[in-house]
N, C-alpha and C positions, 0 to 999 in steps of 0.2 A: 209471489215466489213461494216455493213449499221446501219442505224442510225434507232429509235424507239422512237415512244412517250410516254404516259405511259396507254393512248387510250386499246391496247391492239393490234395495228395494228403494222404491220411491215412488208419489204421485207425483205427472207432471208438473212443473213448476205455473202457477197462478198469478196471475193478477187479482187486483181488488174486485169485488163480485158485482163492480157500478156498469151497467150498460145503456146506454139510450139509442134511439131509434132514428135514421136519416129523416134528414128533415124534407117535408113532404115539399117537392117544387111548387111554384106559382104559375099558373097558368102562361104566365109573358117571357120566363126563362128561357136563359138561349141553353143548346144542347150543350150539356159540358163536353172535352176535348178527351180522347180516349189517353188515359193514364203513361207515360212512360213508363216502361215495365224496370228501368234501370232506379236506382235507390237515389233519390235528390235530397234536402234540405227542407224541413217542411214552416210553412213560415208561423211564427209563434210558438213551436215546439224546437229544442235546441237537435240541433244535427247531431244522429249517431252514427251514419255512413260511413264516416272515415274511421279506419279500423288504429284503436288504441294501439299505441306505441311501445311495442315491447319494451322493458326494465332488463339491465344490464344483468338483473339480480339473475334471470334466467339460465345463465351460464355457470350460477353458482359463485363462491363457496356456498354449503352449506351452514348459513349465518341465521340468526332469528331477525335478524333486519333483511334479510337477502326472500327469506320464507314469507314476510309481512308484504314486501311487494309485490310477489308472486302471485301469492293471495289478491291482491288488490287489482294486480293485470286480469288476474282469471275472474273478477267477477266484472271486470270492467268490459269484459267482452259479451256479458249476455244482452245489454239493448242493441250491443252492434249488431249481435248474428241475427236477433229478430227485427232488427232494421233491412238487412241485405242478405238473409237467407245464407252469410256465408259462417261456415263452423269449423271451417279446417282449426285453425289454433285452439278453441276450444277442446276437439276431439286430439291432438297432437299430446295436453297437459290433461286430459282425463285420466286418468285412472280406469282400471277394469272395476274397479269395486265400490266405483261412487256409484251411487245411487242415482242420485239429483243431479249428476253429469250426465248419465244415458238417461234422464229422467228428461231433459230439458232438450237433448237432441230429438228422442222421440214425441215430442209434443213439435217441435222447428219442423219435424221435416212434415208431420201430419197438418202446419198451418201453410208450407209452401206447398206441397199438394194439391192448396186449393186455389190457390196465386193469394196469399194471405202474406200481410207484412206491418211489423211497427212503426210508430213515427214517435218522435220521444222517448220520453221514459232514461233520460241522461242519468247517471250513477255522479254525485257530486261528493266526493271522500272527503270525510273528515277528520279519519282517526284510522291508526291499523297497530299490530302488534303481534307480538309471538314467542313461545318457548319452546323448551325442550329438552328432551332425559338425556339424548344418546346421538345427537348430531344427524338422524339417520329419519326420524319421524316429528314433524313439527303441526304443533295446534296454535295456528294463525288466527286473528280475527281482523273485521274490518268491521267501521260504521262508515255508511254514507248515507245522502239524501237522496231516492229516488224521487225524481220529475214527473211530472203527470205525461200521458200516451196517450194513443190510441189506435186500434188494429183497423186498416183496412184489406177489404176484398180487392180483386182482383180488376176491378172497374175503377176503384179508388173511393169507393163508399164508405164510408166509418161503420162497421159494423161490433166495435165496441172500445167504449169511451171512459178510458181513466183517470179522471180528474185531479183526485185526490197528489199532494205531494206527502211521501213518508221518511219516514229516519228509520233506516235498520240495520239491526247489528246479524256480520253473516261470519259463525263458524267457520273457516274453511283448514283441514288438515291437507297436510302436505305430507311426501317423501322424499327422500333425496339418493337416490340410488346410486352415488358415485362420479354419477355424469349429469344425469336430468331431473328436473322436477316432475312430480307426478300429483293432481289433485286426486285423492283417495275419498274424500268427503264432506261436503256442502250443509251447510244447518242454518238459513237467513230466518232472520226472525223480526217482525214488525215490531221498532220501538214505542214510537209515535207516530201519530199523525200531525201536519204542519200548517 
């Protein structure tokens, strides 16, 4: 994941720089089976497909407990979208001035493009929190444990393998405009690794 200010700049959001190479068949293999192109359950990676359950907080008040779940739905949505390519909710809670919002759409739509998709990489929350001056601007945060991934092409190949499990803790500011939440700016940042 990459980091964003509230600028409007950002590098697309990253995974760990680990990659390995499909493993070369054996002479006696039978032909693998062409991929369904629909999003399934991948086995020993935990399912991100079904799409996180919005928080009641979404409707408001503007609370700092209400802003911490917020926070916590909207990041809970980025293995789903890079699991099934879908971003509506995402883009619904962006903001114009996040960064690392249109940072991570523009990297989604250049990995579906190529029929490019995640498997894992589950968000496991541990902690979240938040304050604020004026009821109107909230600086949220969240920790959780990212799971290890991995991207496949469009055939169903592994063409990059993230093993590693991490703890990171992710900045996220919020507004609250009276009616909606709006994520304004993303800042995750690697704690540990697990």
């Amino acid at each position: 994941m990459a980091a964003c200010t509230d600028t409007g700049t950002s590098s697309p959001p990253e995974a760990p720089a680990t990659t390995s190479a499909a493993a070369t068949p054996d002479a006696t293999a039978s032909p693998t089976p062409t991929p369904d192109p629909s999003p399934r359950p991948t086995v020993g990676l935990p399912d991100v497909t079904v799409a996180p359950t919005p928080p009641a907080a979404l409707d408001g008040p503007p609370t700092e407990e209400n802003a911490a779940a917020v926070a916590e739905y909207y990041m809970s949505l980025f293995p789903y979208m890079y699991a099934t390519g879908n971003s509506s909710e995402w883009e619904r809670l962006a903001g114009e001035s996040c960064g690392y919002c249109s940072g991570a759409l523009t990297d989604l739509s250049a990995k579906v493009s190529v029929g490019r998709h995640a498997e894992g990489g589950q968000f496991e929350f541990e902690a979240r929190g938040s304050s604020t001056f004026d009821d109107k601007e909230f600086f949220a945060w969240v920790v959780f444990v990212q799971h290890p991934s991995r991207a496949l092409d469009g055939s169903g190949t592994v063409v990059e393998d993230f093993p590693d499990t991490t703890r990171v803790r992710a900045q996220v500011t919020l507004a609250w405009d009276g009616s909606t939440w709006s994520v304004i700016g993303v800042d995750p940042r690697k704690v540990e690794s697990l």
